[in-house]
C-alpha positions, 0 to 999 in steps of 0.5 A, spaced: 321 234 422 314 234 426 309 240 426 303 242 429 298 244 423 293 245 428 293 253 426 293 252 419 287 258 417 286 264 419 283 266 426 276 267 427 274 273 431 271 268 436 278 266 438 279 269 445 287 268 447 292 272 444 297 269 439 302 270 444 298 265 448 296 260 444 302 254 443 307 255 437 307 250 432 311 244 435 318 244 431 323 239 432 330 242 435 333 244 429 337 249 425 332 254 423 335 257 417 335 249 414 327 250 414 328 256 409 331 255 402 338 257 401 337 265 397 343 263 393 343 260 387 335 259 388 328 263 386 325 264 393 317 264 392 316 269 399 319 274 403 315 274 410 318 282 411 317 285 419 319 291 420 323 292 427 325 297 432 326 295 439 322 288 439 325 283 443 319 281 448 315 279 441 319 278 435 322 270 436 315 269 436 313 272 430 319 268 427 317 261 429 310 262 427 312 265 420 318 258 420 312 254 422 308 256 415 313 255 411 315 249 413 308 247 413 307 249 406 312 247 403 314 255 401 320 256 398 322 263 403 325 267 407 324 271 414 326 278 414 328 284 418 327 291 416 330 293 423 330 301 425 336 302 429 333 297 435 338 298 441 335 291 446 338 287 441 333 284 437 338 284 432 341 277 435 335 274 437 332 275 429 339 272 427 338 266 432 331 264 430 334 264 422 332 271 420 335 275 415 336 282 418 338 289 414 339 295 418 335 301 416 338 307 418 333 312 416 328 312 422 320 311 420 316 305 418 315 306 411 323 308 411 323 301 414 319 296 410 320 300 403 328 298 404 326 291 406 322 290 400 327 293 396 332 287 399 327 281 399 329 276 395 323 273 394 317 274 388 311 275 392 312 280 399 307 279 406 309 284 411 306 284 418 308 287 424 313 284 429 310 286 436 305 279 436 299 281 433 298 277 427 299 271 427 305 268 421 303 261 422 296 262 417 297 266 411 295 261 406 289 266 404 294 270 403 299 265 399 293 263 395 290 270 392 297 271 392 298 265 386 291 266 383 294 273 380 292 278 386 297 283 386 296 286 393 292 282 398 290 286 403 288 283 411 282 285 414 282 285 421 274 287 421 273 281 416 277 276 420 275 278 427 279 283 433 280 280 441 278 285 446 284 289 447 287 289 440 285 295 437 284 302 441 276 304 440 278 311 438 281 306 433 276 301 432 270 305 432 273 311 429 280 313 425 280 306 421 272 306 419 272 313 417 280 313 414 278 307 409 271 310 408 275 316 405 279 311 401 274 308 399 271 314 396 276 317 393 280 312 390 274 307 388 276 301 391 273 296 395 279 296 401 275 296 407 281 296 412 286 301 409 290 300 415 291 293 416 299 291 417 298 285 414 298 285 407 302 280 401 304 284 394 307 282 388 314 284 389 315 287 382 308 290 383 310 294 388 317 296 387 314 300 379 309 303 384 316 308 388 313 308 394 317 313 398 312 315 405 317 313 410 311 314 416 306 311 418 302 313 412 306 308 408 300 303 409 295 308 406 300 310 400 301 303 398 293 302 397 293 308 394 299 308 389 296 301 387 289 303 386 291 309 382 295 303 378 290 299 376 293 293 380 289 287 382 286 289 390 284 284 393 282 283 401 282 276 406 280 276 414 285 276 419 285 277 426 287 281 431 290 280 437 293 285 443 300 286 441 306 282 446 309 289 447 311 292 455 311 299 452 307 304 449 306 302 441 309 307 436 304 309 432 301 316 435 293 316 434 292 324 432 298 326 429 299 318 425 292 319 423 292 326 420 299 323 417 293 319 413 288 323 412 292 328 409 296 323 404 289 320 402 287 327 401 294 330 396 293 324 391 285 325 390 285 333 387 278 331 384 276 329 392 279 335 395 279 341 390 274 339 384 268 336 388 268 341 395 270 347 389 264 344 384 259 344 391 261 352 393 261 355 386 255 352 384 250 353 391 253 360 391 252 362 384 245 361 384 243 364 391 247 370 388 243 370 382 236 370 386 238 374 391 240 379 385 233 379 385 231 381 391 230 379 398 228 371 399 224 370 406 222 363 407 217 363 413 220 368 418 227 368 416 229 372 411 235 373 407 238 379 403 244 383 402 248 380 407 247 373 404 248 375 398 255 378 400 256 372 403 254 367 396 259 372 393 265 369 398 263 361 396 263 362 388 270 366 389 272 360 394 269 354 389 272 358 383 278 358 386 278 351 388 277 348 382 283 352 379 287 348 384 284 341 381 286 343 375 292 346 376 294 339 382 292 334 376 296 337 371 302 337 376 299 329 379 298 326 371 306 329 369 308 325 376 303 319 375 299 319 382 294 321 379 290 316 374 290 318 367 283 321 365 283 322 357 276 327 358 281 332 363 285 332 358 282 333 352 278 338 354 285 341 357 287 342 350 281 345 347 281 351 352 287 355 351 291 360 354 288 365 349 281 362 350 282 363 358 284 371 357 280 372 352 274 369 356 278 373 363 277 380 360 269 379 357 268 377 365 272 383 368 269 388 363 263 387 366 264 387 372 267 393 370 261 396 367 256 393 373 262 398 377 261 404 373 253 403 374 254 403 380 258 410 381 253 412 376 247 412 381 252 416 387 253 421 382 246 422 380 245 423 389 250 427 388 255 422 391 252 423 398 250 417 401 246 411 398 241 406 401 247 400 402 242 395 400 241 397 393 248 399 392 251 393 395 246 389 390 250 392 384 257 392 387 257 386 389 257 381 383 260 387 380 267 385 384 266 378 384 266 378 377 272 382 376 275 378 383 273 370 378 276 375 371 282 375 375 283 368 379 281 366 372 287 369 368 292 368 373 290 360 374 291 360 365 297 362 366 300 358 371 298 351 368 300 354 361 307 354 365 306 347 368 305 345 361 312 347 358 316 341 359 323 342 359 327 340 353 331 333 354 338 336 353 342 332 349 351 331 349 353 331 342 360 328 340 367 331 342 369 336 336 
């Protein structure tokens, strides 16, 4: 068998063709699935998995290139096909070309590739997308980190370099940098392309981390999940190149990028309820204790009552936010999304229900009494009207503290029932 090894590496980003321009790889006239280590009765080290949905224009490329790797290589693999219900008989072509095809019935990208890793037969997975922008023939770097005890190597097409035309700008410049910024932040990893199609994982690895996103999410929640996991994340450059496709991409830029947004934003309570909460509560809280004072006036901007209505709103939202964090990261621990924290939860077991209500009712008795104060200066005008300014000055933080009292107590209870774990039922024998 003859093979050009020309493309070994991976493409730099002064690569100016198209994967699909370049020339494949030569290879002999042969038996394609004779290239491949039988799966029967043999471990095969790598599953090259593409999910596919109508792409018989690009996909016999992508599976020679992926079978010129590992002929190259020597690599005991396979090629697979996830297919998402193709209707342009991509189906045959993939099992012409030796490929592996299993039919995904429930429509989705992550739908598809979550049911091929599940079938792939091999110890490591690289996933890649079938429309020609990623070149299978160079996924050595991947293999490599693979070997040396990474357990998800991410592709990074801003490393590794992306033609003109490959990525759209709103993409390029926009959804991809802030979207990985964003994870980067929250999850405390050094995955600089979140998006990437291209990755290799650990199969086992992968399987433990129940992966369910059947969207386009499912990149993002294969790099979360392992983040929180603790798995070994590594990145290599890869390139980028336009895809072969005759018809518009599946991916939809608004409503796929909210899809990640979103994800990103439900597994990281800390990031979505605490910190914002912590920021609002903590802002609104002082300027309502200066403002209580009096009136602020830097330069010729003053800020009086109307400020200080406001700062209650911002304490009460804070306030409330962060009892959504503890609340979602109770629910987040139990469901393992969300990383074991031991100082959540030992200070969690030191305030008790009966501290909480107890702490409720002091804040709402003075709230009360700064209320009766309040209804005390109406009586003595003889409940005629009051100057609002003053008044307000006393029913505001009046209402708010009766307003945190009771979020306060609500939020107790609700994480003492998230607390009750149901009891594991037990069948005894037959009498």
């Amino acid at each position: 068998m003859n093979f050009d090894d020309s493309t070994a590496g991976l493409a730099g980003p002064g690569d100016a063709a198209t994967i699909a321009d370049r020339p494949l790889p030569l290879v002999s006239p042969v038996n394609w699935a004779a290239m491949i280590a039988e799966p029967a009765g043999l471990s095969l080290e790598l599953t090259i998995l593409m999910p596919c949905l109508n792409e018989v224009r690009t996909l016999s490329a992508c599976i020679e290139r992926a079978m010129c790797f590992l002929a190259r290589s020597g690599v005991a693999g396979e090629i697979l096909i996830a297919d998402n219900g193709s209707t342009d008989g991509s189906q045959a072509v993939a099992r012409q070309h030796g490929a592996r095809v299993i039919a995904v019935p429930e429509k989705g990208y992550g739908s598809a590739l979550i049911a091929g890793i599940g079938a792939a037969r091999g110890r490591y997975v690289i996933m890649g997308d079938s429309d020609d922008s990623y070149d299978f023939s160079r996924l050595d770097l991947f293999l490599d980190r693979l070997r040396d005890g990474a357990q998800l190597v991410m592709g990074n097409r801003f490393a590794g370099g992306i033609q003109p035309g490959a990525m759209p700008p709103l993409h390029r410049y926009l959804g991809n940098p802030v979207l990985s910024t964003i994870g980067r932040l929250l999850y405390r990893t050094a995955c600089k392309d979140f998006h990437c199609g291209l990755r290799g994982f650990e199969r086992a690895a992968i399987l433990r981390l129940g992966l369910s996103a059947g969207g386009m999410e499912f990149a993002s929640e294969m790099v979360v999940k392992a983040a929180i996991a603790r798995l070994r994340i590594v990145e290599v450059p890869t390139s980028l190149a336009p895809d072969g496709r005759d018809r518009p991409p599946h991916l939809r830029s608004w409503h796929d990028g909210w899809r990640h947004l979103r994800f990103l934003l439900l597994f990281s309570p800390r990031g979505l309820f605490f910190v914002p909460g912590a920021v609002l509560f903590g802002v609104g809280l002082l300027a309502m204790l200066r403002l209580l004072i009096g009136p602020v006036v830097l330069g010729s901007v003053g800020f009086g009552i109307d400020t200080l209505l406001y700062a209650s709103a911002a304490t009460a939202i804070g306030w409330q936010s962060m009892i959504f964090w503890v609340c979602a990261t109770i629910h987040g621990l139990r469901e393992g999304i969300v990383a074991p924290d031991p100082g959540f939860e030992r200070v969690l077991g030191q305030v008790t229900l009966e501290r909480v209500l107890l702490g409720s009712l002091v804040l709402f008795l003075l709230g009360f009494f700064l209320g009766i104060v309040s209804v005390a200066n109406w009586g003595a005008t003889g409940f005629q009207g009051l100057d609002p300014v003053k008044s307000m000055r006393l029913a505001i933080p009046a209402a708010t503290a009766m307003l945190l009292a009771v979020q306060a107590a609500y939020g107790a209870m609700f994480v003492a029932l998230l607390k009750i774990r149901r009891a594991p039922v037990v069948i005894g024998a037959a009498l």
